[in-house]
N, C-alpha and C positions, 0 to 999 in steps of 0.2 A: 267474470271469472269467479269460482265458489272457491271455497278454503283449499278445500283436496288438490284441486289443481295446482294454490298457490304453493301446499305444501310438496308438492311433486317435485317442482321447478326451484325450488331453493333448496330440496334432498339432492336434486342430480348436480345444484351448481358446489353443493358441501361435499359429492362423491370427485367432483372434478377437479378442487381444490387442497382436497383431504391430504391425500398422497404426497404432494410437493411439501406443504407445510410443517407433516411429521420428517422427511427428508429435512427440512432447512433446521428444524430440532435437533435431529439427531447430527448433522454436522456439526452446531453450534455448542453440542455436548461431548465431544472428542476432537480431538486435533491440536489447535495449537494455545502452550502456553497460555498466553498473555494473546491478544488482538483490541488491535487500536487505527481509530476514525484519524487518517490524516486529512487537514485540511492547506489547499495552498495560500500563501502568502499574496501580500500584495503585488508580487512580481507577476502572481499565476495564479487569479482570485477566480479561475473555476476548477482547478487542478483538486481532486479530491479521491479519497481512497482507502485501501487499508495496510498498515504495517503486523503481519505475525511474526509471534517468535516463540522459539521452543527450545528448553533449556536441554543441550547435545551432551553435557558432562563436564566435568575438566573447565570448568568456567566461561565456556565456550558456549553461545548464542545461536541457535540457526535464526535466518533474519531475511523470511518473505515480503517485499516490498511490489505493490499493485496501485499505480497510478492511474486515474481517468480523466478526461478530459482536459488534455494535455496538448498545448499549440505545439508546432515546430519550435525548437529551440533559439532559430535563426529571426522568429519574430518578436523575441525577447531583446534581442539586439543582433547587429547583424554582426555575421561571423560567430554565434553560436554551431554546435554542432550536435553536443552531445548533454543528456543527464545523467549527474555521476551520484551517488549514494556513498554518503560519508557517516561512521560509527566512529561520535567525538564522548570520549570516558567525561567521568565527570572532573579529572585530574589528565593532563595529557594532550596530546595530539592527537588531532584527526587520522581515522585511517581510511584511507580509498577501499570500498564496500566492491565499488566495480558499477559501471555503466546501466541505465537501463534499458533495456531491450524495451527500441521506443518503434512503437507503428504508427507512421502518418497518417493510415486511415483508419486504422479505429480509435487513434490519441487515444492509447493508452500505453504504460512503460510497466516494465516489469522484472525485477530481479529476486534472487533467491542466493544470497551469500554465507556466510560463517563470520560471527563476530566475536572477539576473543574475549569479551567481557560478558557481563549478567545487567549492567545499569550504563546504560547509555543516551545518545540522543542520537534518532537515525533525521539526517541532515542532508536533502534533495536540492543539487546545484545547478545549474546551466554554465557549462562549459563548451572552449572555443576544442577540448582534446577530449577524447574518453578516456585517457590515462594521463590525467594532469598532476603535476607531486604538490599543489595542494590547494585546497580551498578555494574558491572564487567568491565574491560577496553576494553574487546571484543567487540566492537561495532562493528556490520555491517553496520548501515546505519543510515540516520540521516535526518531530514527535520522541518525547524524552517513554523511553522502555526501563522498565525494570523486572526480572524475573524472582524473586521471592525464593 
């Protein structure tokens, strides 16, 4: 194979690439706040993903939470059911964020709630309820937020 050819074939693999990569720029450069690598715990040590958050006003938090590689709850211990999303201030009680919208077969969970603070710890449970009044010690995963 001579030069030209090789430069052919690595211009069409940069014209096939080009496109996506300025796309994953340009998302990376608008949208949210603050974005943070959660990783799981040793309860759920492949459970990994990302927490956003975008400063809403009035000291209020929007608070996108995206988990992957996520077993059934019920393999955690049995009689699990549900993963709940807890926003614990740095002073205070935990507050129930709401359940993650979990799918079996793509294991992954997914919520999108309102947190009334700006410096938190967004805090990923295994619970036997999706509306329990409060914390379980099953924690999967955990990520301290702060918006500035």
């Amino acid at each position: 194979m001579d030069l030209t050819a090789r430069r052919c074939r690595g211009s069409r693999a940069l014209h096939r690439w080009l496109p996506g990569l300025l796309a994953g720029f340009l998302l990376l450069a608008c949208g949210a706040d603050g974005r943070y690598v959660v990783i799981g715990t040793a309860r759920a040590p492949s459970a990994s993903g990302i927490v956003e958050v975008d400063d809403i006003g009035s000291g209020a938090t929007q608070v996108a939470v995206h988990l992957e590689y996520l077993h059934p709850p019920s393999r955690l211990q049995e009689g699990l059911r549900s993963y709940v999303v807890w926003f614990v201030p740095p002073a205070g009680a935990p507050l129930r964020g709401g359940a993650l919208r979990y799918d079996p077969e793509a294991r992954t969970g997914d919520l999108t709630e309102t947190a009334p603070f700006m410096e938190f710890m967004v805090k990923i449970t295994a619970e036997r309820d999706a509306r329990p009044p409060t914390a379980s010690n099953l924690v999967i995963a955990t990520q301290n937020v702060s918006i500035d």
